[in-house]
C-alpha angles and dihedrals in degrees: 000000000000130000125211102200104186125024130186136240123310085002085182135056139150084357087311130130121196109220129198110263090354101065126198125009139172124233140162109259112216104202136354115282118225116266087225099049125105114215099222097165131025106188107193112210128196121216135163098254085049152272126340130187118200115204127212122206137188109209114169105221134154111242113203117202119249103241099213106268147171122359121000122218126190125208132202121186127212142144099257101048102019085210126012106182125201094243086067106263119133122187116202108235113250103227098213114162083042097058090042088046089088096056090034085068096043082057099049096045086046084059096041092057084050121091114258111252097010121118102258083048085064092039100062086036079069103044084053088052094052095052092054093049088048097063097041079047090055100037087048089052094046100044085052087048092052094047094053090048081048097058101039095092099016119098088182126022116192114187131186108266094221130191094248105183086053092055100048088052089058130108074260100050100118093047097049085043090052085050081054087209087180094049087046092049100044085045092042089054107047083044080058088053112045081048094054087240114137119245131194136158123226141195117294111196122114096002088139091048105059133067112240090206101059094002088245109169094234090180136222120354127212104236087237087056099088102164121084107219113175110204087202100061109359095246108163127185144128112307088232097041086052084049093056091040083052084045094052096046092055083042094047084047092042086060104035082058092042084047091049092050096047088048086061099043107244098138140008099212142057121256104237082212138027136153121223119227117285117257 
């Protein structure tokens, strides 16, 4: 990776950028730049299916914050069901890097019979490279298609805030790796709020434990046990979709508190992040 720090005036012209040293280069510009934006960095990225440049702007606009709104949905992420949401939908989880991982070792024995240095040797290392690139490709595409689906009928989306390096040290580590949960969430969250949807992030102790109907603690739950069964009201559903009803509850109180505060005046913005009260 290289950074270019400082650039010139008028630094692009005809999809061209004019870098430090180097001086004008094409590139494919991927959308329209504002007429009232200043390029203060280019960083120029090398991949394996080429080169990338990656443009910083300073645009001086003014960013509202988005005051919590229409319906709430609440999320919650697994291995099983990828999303369960508490109106009842449940999306099966693409195992990508898993379906690619056969081909992937096929790969990686082709490169171990090559001599090492030699130019088939760079060439399967390629071919390895791309396929990578493919899946995170693939996983990234489908993660920005599901938040927007997500946010075309939700007001408010609460999601778990997980402790994701501990997941991904777990016995399921490489499953839950392969499912990419921080790339969902940060995705999830800039597609709330270029749709003007509000976004927070809640506890997320104990959300398989408690009925969403009468708030009963039910206790710990088998992974193979995936329906939610309260012995104090009846109340049966999905495990997951429990987990997302529980979700949206600590998310509900996180703003009526959030709503409270602003009505009295304590404070003018937002908080990006803020934990509801503990059941």
């Amino acid at each position: 990776m290289i950074v270019f720090p400082q650039m010139g005036v008028e630094p692009i012209k005809n999809s061209a950028v004019k870098l430090p040293k180097i001086g004008w280069v094409q590139f494919r510009q991927s959308r329209e730049i504002p007429s009232d934006a200043i390029l203060k960095q280019v960083r120029v990225v090398k991949r394996v299916s080429g080169w990338y440049a990656m443009l910083a702007l300073q645009w001086d606009v003014s960013i509202p914050d988005i005051i919590p709104h229409g319906n709430p949905v609440g999320l919650d992420v697994g291995l099983t069901n990828f999303i369960a949401t508490s109106d009842g939908l449940l999306i099966k989880r693409p195992k990508f890097f898993i379906d690619a991982e056969r081909k992937l070792k096929l790969l990686q024995q082709s490169v171990s019979r090559k001599r090492i240095g030699s130019n088939n040797w760079k060439k399967a290392q390629k071919k390895v490279a791309l396929l990578h690139e493919y899946v995170a490709n693939c996983r990234k595409d489908w993660h920005r298609k599901l938040s927007h689906k997500i946010c075309n009928d939700a007001g408010m989306v609460f999601v778990e805030n997980l402790n994701l390096v501990g997941l991904s040290r777990g016995i399921l580590g490489k499953h839950c790796l392969d499912a990419g949960f921080g790339q969902f969430f940060n995705i999830l969250e800039q597609t709330c709020f270029k749709r003007d949807v509000y976004f927070q992030k809640v506890d997320a102790r104990k959300t398989s434990q408690i009925c969403p109907n009468c708030g009963t603690e039910t206790g710990k739950k088998d992974l193979s046990e995936r329906t939610h069964s309260c012995s104090s009201c009846g109340y049966i559903t999905d495990r997951d979709v429990a987990s997302a009803q529980v979700v949206l509850i600590r998310g509900l109180a996180a703003v009526g508190h959030t709503v409270k505060m602003l009505a009295e005046g304590k404070f003018i913005g937002i908080p990006v992040k803020q934990e509801s009260p503990g059941f």
